[in-house]
C-alpha positions as CSV (number, residue, x, y, z in Angstrom):
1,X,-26.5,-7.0,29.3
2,X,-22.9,-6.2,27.9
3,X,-22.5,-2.5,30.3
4,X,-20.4,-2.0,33.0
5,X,-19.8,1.3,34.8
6,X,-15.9,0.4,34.8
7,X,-16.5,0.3,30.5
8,X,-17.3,3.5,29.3
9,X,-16.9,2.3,25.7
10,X,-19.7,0.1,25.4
11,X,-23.3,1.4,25.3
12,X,-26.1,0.7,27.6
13,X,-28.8,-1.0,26.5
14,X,-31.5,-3.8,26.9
15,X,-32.0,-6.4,24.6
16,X,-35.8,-5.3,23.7
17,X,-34.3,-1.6,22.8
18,X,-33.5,-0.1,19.6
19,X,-29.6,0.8,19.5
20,X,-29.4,4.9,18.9
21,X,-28.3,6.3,16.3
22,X,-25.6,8.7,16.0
23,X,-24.7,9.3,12.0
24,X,-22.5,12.4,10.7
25,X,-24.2,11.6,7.4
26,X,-26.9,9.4,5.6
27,X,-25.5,9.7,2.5
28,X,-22.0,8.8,1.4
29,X,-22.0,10.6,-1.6
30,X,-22.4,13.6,0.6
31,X,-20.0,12.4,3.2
32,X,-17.3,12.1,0.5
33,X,-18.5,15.6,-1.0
34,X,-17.7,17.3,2.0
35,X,-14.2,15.9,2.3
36,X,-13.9,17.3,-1.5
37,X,-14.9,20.7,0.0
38,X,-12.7,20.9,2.8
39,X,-9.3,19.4,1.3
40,X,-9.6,19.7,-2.4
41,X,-5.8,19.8,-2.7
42,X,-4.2,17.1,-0.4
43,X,-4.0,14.0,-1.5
44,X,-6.8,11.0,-2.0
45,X,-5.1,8.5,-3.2
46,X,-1.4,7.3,-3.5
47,X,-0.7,4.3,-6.0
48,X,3.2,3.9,-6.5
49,X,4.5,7.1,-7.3
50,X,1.2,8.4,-8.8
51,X,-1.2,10.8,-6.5
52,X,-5.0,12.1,-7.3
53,X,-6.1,14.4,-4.8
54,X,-9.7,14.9,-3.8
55,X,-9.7,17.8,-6.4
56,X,-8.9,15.2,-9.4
57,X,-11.0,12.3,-8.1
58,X,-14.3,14.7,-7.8
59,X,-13.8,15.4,-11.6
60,X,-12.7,12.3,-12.8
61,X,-16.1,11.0,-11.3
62,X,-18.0,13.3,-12.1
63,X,-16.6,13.3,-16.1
64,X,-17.3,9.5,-15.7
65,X,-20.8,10.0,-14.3
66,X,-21.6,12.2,-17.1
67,X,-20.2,9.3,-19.6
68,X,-22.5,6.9,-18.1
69,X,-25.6,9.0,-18.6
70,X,-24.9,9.5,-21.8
71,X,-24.6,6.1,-22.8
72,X,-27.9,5.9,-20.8
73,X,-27.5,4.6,-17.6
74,X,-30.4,6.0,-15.3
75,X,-31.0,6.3,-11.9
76,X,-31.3,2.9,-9.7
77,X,-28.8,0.8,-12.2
78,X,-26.3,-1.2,-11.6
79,X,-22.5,-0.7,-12.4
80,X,-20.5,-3.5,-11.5
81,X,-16.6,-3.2,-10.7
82,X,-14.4,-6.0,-11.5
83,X,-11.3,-4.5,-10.5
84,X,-8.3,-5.2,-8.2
85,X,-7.1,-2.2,-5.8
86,X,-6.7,0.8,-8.2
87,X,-7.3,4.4,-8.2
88,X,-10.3,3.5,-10.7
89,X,-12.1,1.2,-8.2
90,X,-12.8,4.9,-6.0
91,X,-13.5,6.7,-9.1
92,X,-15.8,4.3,-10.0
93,X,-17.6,4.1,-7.1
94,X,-18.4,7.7,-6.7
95,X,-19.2,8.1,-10.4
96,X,-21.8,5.6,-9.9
97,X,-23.3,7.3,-6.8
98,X,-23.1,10.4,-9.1
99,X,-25.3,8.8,-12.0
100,X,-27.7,7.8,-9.5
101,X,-26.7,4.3,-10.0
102,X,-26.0,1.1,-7.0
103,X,-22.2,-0.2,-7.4
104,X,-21.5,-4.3,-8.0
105,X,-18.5,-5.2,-6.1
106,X,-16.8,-8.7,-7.9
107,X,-13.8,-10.4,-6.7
108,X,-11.5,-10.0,-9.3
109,X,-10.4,-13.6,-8.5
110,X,-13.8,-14.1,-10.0
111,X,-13.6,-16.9,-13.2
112,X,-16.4,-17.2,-15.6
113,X,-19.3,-18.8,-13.6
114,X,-19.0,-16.8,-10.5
115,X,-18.8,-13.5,-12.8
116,X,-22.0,-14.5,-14.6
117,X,-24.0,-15.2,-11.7
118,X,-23.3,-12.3,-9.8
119,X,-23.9,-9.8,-13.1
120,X,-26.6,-11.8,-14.4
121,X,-28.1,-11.6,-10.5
122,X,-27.5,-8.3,-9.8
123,X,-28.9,-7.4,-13.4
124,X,-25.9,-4.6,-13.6
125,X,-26.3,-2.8,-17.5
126,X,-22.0,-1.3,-17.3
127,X,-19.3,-4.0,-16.7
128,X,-16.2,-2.0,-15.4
129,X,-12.9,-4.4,-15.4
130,X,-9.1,-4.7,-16.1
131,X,-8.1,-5.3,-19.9
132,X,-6.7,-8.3,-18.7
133,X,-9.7,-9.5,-17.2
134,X,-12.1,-8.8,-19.9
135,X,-9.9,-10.6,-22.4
136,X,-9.8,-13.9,-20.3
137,X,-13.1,-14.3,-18.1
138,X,-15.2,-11.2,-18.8
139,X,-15.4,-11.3,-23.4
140,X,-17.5,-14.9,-23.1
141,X,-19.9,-13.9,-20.3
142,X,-20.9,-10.6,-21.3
143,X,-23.4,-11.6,-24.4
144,X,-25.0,-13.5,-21.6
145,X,-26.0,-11.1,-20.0
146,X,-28.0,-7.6,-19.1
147,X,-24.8,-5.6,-19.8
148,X,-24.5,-3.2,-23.0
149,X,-21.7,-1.4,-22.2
150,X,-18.3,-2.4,-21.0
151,X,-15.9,-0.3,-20.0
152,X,-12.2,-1.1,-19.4
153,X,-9.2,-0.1,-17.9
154,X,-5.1,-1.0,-17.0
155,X,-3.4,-1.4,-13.8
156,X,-1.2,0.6,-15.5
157,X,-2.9,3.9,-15.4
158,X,-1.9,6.6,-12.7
159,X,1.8,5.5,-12.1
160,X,4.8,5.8,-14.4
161,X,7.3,3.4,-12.0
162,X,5.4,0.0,-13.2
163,X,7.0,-2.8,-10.3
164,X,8.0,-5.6,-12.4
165,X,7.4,-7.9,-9.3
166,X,3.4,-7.0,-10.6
167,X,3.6,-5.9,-14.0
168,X,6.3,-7.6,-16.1
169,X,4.6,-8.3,-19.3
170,X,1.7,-6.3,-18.6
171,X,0.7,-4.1,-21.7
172,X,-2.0,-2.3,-22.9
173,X,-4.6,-4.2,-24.5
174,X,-7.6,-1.5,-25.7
175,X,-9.8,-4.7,-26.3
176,X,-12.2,-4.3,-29.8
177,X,-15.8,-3.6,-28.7
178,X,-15.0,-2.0,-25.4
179,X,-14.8,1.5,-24.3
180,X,-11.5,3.1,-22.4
181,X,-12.7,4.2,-19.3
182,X,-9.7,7.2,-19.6
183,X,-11.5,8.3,-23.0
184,X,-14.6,7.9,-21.4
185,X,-13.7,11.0,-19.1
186,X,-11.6,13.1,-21.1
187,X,-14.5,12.7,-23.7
188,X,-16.7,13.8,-20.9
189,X,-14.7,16.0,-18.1
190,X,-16.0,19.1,-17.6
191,X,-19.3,18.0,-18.3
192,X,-22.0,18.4,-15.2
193,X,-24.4,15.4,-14.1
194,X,-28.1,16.5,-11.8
195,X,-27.3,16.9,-8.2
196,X,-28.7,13.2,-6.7
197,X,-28.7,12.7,-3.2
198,X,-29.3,9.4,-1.2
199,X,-31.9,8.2,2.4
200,X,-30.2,6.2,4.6
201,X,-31.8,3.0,3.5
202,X,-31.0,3.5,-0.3
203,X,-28.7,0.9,-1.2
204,X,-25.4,2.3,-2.1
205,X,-23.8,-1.1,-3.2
206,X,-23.7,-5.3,-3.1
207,X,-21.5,-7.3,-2.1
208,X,-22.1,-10.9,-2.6
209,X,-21.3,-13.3,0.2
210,X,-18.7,-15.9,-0.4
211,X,-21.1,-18.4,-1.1
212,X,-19.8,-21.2,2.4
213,X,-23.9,-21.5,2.4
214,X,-24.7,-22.0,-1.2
215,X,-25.4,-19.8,-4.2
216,X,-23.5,-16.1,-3.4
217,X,-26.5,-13.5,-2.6
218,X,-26.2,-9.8,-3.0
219,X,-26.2,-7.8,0.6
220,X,-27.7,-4.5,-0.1
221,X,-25.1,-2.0,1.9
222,X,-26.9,0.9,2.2
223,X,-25.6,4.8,2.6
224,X,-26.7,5.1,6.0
225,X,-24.8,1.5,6.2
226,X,-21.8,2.7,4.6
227,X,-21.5,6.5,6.8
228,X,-22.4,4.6,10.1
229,X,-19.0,2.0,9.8
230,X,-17.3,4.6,8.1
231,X,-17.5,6.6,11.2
232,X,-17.0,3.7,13.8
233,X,-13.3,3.4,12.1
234,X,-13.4,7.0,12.7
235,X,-15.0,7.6,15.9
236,X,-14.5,4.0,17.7
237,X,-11.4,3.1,16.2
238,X,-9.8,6.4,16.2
239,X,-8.6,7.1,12.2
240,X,-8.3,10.5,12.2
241,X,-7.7,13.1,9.6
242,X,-4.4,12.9,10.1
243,X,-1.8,10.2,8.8
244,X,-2.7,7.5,5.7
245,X,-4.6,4.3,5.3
246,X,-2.9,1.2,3.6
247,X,-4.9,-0.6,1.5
248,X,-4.3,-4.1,2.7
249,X,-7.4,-5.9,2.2
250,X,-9.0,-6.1,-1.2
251,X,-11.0,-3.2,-2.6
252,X,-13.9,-5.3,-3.9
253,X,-14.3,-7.1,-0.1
254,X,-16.8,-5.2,2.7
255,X,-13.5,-4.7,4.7
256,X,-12.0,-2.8,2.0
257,X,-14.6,-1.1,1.0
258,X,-15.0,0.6,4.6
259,X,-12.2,0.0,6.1
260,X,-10.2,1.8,3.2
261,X,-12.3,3.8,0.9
262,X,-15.2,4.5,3.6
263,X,-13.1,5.7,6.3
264,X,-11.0,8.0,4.0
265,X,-14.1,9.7,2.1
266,X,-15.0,10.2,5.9
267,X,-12.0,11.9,7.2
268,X,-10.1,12.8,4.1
269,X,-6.4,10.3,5.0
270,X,-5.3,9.4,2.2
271,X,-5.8,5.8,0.8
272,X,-2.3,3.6,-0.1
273,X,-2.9,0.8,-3.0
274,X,-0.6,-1.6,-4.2
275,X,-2.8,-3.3,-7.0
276,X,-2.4,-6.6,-5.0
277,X,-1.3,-7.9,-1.5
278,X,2.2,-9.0,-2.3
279,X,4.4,-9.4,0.6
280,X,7.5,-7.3,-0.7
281,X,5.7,-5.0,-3.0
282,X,3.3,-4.0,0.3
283,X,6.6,-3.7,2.5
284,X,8.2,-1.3,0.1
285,X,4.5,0.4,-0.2
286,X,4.5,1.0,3.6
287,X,8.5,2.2,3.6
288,X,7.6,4.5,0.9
289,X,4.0,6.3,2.5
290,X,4.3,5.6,6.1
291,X,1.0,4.4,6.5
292,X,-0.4,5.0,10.1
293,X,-3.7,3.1,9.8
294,X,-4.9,-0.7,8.4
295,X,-7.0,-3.5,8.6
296,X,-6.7,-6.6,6.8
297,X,-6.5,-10.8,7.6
298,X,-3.9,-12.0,10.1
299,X,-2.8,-14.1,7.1
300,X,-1.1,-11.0,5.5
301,X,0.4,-9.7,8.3
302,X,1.5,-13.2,9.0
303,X,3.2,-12.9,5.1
304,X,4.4,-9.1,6.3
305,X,6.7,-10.2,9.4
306,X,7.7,-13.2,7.7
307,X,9.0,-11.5,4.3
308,X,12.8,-11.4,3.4
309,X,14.1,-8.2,4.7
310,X,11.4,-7.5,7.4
311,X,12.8,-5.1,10.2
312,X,10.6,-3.7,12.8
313,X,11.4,-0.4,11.7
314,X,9.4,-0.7,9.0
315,X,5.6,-0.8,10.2
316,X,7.0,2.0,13.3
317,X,4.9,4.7,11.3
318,X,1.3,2.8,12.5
319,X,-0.5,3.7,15.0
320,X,-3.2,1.1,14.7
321,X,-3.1,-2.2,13.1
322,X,-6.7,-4.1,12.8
323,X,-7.4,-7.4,12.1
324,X,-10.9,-9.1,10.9
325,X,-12.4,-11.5,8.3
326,X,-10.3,-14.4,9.8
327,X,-9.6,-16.1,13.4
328,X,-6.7,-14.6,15.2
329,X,-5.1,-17.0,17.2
330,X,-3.5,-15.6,21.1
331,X,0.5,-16.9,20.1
332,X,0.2,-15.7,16.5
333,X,-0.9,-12.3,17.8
334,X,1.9,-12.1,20.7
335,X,4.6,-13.2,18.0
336,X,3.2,-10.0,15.6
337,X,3.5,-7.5,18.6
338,X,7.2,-9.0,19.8
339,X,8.4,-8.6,15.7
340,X,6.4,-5.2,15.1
341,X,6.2,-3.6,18.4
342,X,2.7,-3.3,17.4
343,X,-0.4,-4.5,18.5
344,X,-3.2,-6.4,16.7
345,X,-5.9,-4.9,17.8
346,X,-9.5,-7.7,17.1
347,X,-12.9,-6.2,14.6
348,X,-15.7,-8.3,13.7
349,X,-18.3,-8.3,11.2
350,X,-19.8,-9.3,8.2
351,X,-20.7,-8.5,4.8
352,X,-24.2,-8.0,6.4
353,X,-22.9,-5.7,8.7
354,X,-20.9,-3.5,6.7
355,X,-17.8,-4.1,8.4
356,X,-17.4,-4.1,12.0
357,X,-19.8,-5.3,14.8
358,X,-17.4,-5.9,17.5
359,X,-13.7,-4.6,17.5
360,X,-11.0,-4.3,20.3
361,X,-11.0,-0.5,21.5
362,X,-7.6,1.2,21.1
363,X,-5.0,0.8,23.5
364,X,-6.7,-2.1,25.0
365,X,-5.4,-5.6,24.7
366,X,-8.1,-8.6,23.3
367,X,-8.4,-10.8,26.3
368,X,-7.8,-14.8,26.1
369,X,-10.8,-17.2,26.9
370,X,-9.1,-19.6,29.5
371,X,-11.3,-22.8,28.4
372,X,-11.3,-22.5,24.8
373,X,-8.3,-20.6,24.5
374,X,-9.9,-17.9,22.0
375,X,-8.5,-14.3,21.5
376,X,-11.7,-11.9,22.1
377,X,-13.0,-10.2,18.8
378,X,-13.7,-7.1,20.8
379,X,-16.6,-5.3,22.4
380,X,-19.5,-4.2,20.7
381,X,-19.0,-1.2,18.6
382,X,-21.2,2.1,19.4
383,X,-25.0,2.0,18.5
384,X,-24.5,-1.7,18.3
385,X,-27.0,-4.5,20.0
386,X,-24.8,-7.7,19.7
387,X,-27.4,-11.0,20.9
388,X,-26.0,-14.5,22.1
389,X,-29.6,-16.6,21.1
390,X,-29.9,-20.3,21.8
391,X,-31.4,-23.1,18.6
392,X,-34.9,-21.1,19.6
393,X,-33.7,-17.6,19.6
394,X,-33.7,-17.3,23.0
395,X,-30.8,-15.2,24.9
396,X,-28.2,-17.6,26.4
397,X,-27.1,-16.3,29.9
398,X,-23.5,-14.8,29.5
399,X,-21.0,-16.9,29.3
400,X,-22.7,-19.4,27.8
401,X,-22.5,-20.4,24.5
402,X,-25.0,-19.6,21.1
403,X,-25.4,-17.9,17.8
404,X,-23.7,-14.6,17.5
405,X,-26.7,-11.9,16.8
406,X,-26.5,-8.1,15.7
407,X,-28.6,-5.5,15.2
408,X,-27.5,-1.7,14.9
409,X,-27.2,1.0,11.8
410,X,-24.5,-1.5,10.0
411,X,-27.0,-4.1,9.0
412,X,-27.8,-4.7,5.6
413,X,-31.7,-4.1,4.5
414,X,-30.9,-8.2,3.4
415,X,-30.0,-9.6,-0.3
416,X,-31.2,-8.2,-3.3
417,X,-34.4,-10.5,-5.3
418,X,-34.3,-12.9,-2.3
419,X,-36.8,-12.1,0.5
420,X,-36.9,-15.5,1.9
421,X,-33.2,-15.9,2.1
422,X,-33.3,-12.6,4.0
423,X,-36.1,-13.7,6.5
424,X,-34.0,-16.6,7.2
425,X,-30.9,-14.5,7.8
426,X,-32.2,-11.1,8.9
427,X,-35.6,-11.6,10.7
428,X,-36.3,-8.3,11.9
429,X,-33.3,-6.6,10.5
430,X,-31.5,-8.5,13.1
431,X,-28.2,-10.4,12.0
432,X,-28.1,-14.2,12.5
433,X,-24.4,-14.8,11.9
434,X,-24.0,-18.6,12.0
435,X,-21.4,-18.3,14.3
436,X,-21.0,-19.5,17.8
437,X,-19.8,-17.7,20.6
438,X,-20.5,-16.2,24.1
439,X,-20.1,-12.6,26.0
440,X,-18.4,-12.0,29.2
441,X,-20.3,-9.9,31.7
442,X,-17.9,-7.2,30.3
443,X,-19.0,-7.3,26.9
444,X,-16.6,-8.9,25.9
445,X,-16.7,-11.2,22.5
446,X,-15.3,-14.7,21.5
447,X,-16.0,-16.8,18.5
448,X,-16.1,-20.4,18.9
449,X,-16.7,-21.0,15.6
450,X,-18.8,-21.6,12.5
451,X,-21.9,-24.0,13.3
452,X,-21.1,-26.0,9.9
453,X,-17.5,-26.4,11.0
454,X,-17.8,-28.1,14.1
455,X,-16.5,-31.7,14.4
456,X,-18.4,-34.8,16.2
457,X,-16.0,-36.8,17.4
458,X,-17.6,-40.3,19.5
459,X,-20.3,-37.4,20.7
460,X,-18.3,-34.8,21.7
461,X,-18.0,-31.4,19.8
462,X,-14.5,-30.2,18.7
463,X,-14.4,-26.6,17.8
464,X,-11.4,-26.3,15.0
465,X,-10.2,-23.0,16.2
466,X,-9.1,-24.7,19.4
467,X,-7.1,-26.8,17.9
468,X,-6.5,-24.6,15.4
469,X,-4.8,-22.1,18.3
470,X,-2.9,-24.9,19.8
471,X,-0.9,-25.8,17.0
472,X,0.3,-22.0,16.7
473,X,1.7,-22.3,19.5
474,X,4.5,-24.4,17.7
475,X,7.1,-22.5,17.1
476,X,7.7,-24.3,13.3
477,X,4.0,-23.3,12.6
478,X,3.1,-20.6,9.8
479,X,-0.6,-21.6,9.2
480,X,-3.1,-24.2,10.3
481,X,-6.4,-25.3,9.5
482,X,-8.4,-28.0,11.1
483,X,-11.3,-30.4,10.3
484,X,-13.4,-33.3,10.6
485,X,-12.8,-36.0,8.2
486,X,-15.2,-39.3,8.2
487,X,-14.2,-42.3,10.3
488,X,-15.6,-45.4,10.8
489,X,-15.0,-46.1,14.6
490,X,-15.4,-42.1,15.6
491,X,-18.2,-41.1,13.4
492,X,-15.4,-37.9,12.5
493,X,-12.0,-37.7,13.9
494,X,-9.8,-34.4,13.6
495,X,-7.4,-33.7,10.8
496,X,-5.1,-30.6,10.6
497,X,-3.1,-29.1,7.4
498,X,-0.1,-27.2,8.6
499,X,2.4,-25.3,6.6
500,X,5.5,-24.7,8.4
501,X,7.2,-21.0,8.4
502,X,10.3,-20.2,6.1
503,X,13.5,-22.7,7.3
504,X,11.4,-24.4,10.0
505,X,11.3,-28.1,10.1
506,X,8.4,-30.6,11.9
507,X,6.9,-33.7,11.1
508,X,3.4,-34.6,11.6
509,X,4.0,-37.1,14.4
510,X,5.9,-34.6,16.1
511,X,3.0,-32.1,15.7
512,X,0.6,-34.4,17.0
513,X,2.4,-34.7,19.8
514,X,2.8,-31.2,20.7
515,X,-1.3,-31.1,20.7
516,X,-1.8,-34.5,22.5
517,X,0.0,-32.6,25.4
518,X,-2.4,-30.1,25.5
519,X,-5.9,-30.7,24.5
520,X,-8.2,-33.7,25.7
521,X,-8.1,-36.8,24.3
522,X,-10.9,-36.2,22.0
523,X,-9.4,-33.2,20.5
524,X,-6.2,-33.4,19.1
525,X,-6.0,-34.5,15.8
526,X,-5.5,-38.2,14.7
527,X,-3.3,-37.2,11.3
528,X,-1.4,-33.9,10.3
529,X,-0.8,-33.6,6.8
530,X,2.2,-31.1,5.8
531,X,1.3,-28.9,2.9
532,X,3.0,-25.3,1.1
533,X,-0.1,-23.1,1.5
534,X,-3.1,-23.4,2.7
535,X,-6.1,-22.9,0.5
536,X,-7.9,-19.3,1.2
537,X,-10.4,-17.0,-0.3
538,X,-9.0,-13.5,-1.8
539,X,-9.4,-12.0,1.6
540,X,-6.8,-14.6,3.4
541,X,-9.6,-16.1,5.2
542,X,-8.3,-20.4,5.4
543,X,-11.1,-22.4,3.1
544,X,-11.7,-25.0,6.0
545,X,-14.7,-26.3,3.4
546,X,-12.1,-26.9,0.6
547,X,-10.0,-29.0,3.0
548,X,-12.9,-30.8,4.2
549,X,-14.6,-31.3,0.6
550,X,-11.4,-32.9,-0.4
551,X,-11.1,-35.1,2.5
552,X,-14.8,-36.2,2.5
């Protein structure tokens, strides 16, 4: 169905088959122990001029495994990380894993409700967050809930060249009735915890969905998930052992959490933070460390070539560049490669995929749909059974257009303390990803777009990334978002928000214009409204539903 002798990367298969699996390792606490073992001494982790090597980060871990047993924490519990992207996130991670315990990954964008939900849902027992945090969101929800014993931390820790761009007024806090996670392992290093080791279908850690279909739910990301994607950055992708990955995406977020940490407890590269995406503090980041390796939203490397003081020089040290978690439009991509001299190269996936499904294979460029206009989001990945299934569940022929299915190794077991939810979404451990798409006969990929976001307009369907992708090709046009507002004669009728790149200048009429020229009648929006920055999630992905909630 997606195999063609003339495309050796994609693997055979029919759509009754179970995809093979090929896995280095079923358990990432193993996978990353072996890295410990073979490079103890180079570097894990670079955070501004601070270093841990794979040496430090096993015994910080360990010490901090050991901490959490003692204060009781038993095999099976949950630790939940409220953290932005620091050294402690990894150590965390692997200190959980090491205590026998399932990791909570929170958006440290979090506020109050979404933090209570997601540790009163996930039942975690340790809260690890910033100072900062803790002492604005984290102190009030806490009595609230299962946890009875926080630990906190700084941004500060493991550098001594604090960026005031990111830490002016930043001091430490040591907040009463907490525990400092640094104590915490001098208090225990040394120490020894009992060897645990992980199946492939123990859950290794949840991530909750953003919530565009209601109340967030916990995926269950397993440790055979977590070494399967880990190794298709390494074996698909090509990340070697060689080289360094920049930290681009947020830690907390499925992409980071393979795409960064997963990939290097795989192959050892070291992992670049920056605490948080900043356009100037990342630029300087990458200038510094020569980073050969990310993936992240087009939105920041849109922010990256459009910073003050961008040369091309300074991303010449990548060898790949990945983009997933947000549509790529086909002019915003060419105007990345003509700044950077490098190539966006498409991934695709979900939280309930672990990362990617599909992705663009190295040194080959995403094709363009001629109808739609859509930039491909890559081939299916190895080991991966990717479905195009009509309202019924029926295959579509290719080429034609229906829900975007997966089933492979990266597919969550489905969300923890909701079975039905997980029926619904995962019937047969297959992936029902609510979005719409098709596959050439050469396995090739493209998303339409979300079901929910799809406009009816007098009858006919307008997909938003359509328009979306025309208005990039304006050369005033930094960011666009498109939806379908209520009107009386149409039913819906298309809107667009644009914000306009640095210096640029366009008014709405003349943007409507530009996009009369080019799609039908039906398509191009009736009213552009001008605006500074497009709402977006933490991950840079555009918040169509906010725009549309507040046209409604």
């Amino acid at each position: 169905m997606t195999a063609y002798e003339d495309r050796p990367w994609l693997a055979r298969y029919t759509p009754d088959q179970e995809p093979d699996v090929v896995r280095q390792h079923d358990d990432a606490l193993a996978m990353a122990r072996a890295t410990v073992a073979s490079r103890p001494d180079d570097p894990a982790i670079r955070y501004f001029d601070g270093v841990l090597t794979w040496r430090e980060l096993d015994e910080q871990s360990t010490a901090m495994a050991a901490g959490l047993r003692a204060h009781g924490f038993a095999p099976g519990d949950r630790l939940a990380v409220y953290l932005q992207n620091v050294p402690q996130f990894v150590v965390a991670m692997l200190a959980t894993w090491k205590a026998g315990g399932i990791m909570v990954s929170v958006n440290p964008m979090s506020r109050a409700r979404e933090l209570r939900h997601q540790l009163t849902d996930s039942g975690a027992r340790v809260l690890l967050c910033l100072e900062s945090l803790y002492g604005s969101v984290a102190r009030d929800v806490v009595p609230e809930t299962a946890v009875d014993l926080v630990l906190t931390t700084s941004e500060l820790e493991h550098q001594t060249r604090h960026d005031p761009r990111l830490f002016a007024g930043i001091a430490r806090q040591r907040p009463e009735g907490t525990t400092d996670l640094a104590e915490l392992i001098e208090t225990h290093r040394g120490e020894s915890v009992p060897e645990v080791t992980y199946g492939v279908d123990d859950v290794a850690f949840l991530t909750y969905t953003s919530g565009t279909t209601g109340v967030p739910k916990g995926a269950m990301n397993t440790h055979g998930n977590v070494c399967f994607t880990s190794q298709v950055y390494r074996d698909f992708v090509g990340v070697g052992t060689e080289g360094s990955v920049l930290g681009v995406a947020p830690l907390f977020h499925i992409t980071g959490l393979i795409g960064h940490i997963g990939v290097c407890l795989l192959t050892g590269s070291p992992l670049v933070l920056a605490y948080r995406f900043d356009p100037q503090v990342m630029l300087d980041a990458i200038r510094e460390h020569r980073p050969t390796f990310t993936v992240g939203a087009i939105t920041a490397f849109i922010a990256l070539m459009n910073a003050p003081g961008f040369a091309r020089d300074d991303v010449a040290s990548f060898q790949w560049v990945y983009s997933g978690g947000a549509a790529v439009a086909p002019s915003t991509a060419e105007a990345f490669e003509k700044a950077t001299g490098v190539p966006i190269h498409n991934a695709y996936g979900l939280t309930e995929t672990t990362s990617p499904m599909t992705a663009t294979p190295p040194g080959s460029a995403s094709p363009v749909d001629p109808t739609s206009g859509a930039l491909s989001v890559g081939v299916p990945v190895n080991n991966t059974i990717v479905r195009i299934l009509d309202e019924d569940g029926v295959p579509v022929p290719l080429g034609e257009i229906g829900e975007i299915c997966a089933r492979g190794p990266q597919v969550v077991l489905g969300y923890w303390g909701k079975p039905e939810e997980t029926e619904h979404a995962l019937p047969g451990r297959e992936l029902h990803s609510g979005d719409v798409g098709f596959m050439t006969p050469e396995g090739w990929v493209f998303i339409v777009d979300r079901k929910k976001d799809m406009i009816n307009a007098s009858g006919y369907k307008v997909w938003p990334r359509e328009v979306e992708d025309v208005l990039y090709e304006h050369p005033a046009v930094r960011e666009a978002a498109v939806v379908g507002v209520p009107d009386e004669y149409r039913g819906e009728t298309v809107r667009a928000f644009v914000s306009l790149k640095p210096g640029a200048t366009a008014t709405p009429a003349e943007l409507i214009a530009f996009a009369r020229e080019r799609l039908a009648a039906y398509k191009y929006p009736r009213s552009v409204e001008l605006v500074e920055e497009l709402p977006k999630t933490v991950t840079g992905k555009i918040l169509r539903r906010e725009l549309r909630d507040q046209n409604g």
